[in-house]
N, C-alpha and C positions, 0 to 999 in steps of 0.2 A: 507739288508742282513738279515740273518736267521740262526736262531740257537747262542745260548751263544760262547765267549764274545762278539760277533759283532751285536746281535740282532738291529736292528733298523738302524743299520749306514748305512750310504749314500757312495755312490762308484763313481768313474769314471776308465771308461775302454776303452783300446781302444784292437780291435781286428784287427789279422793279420791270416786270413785263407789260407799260404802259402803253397805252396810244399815244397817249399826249402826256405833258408837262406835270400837270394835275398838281397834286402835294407835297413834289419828290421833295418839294427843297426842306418842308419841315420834315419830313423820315429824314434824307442827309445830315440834318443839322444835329437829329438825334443819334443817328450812325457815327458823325463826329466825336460826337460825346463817349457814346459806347466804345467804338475803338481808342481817344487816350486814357480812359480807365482801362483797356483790357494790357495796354501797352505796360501802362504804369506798373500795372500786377504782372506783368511779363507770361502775358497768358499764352500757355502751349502752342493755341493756332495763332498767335501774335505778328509772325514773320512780315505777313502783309497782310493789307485790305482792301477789298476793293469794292468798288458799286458798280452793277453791273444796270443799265438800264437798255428801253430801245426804243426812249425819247428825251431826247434835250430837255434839261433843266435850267432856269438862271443864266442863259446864254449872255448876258454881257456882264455877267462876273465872273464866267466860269474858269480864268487863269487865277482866278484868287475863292475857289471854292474850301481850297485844303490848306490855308494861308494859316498861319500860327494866330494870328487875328480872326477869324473865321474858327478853327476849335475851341478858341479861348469863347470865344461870345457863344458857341454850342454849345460849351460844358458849364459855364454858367445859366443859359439857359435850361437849361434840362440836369440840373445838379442836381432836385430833390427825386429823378426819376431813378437817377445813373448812382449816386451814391446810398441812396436811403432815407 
């Protein structure tokens, strides 16, 4: 990344070039999962994550999309995918 405070930090992103809605919310909910396992392992591109889309997902939960309650229920759902 570029530019202060995140100069130098390492990303992972995953991108959804959608028209519509469609399925982003089960990819995020997996994306949730995969980013606090990469955290947990303090993975290289760790710094941040982000979802980049260029259509609205989930619009009326979307202040509690990254909610601590929200990865907990991704990474229990997707636990046999994300851990093994």
């Amino acid at each position: 990344m570029r530019g202060e405070p995140y100069q130098s930090d390492m990303f992972c992103a995953e991108v959804k070039n959608y028209s519509q809605p469609g399925d982003q919310g089960t990819h995020f909910d997996e994306f949730l999962a995969k980013c606090y396992v990469a955290a947990q392992a303090r993975h290289h591109l760790s710094d941040h994550f982000m979802w980049i889309t260029w259509s609205p997902f989930r619009a009326n939960s979307w202040s509690t999309l990254s909610s601590a309650d929200q990865v907990e229920a991704a990474v229990l759902q997707h636990r046999s995918r994300v851990f093994g």
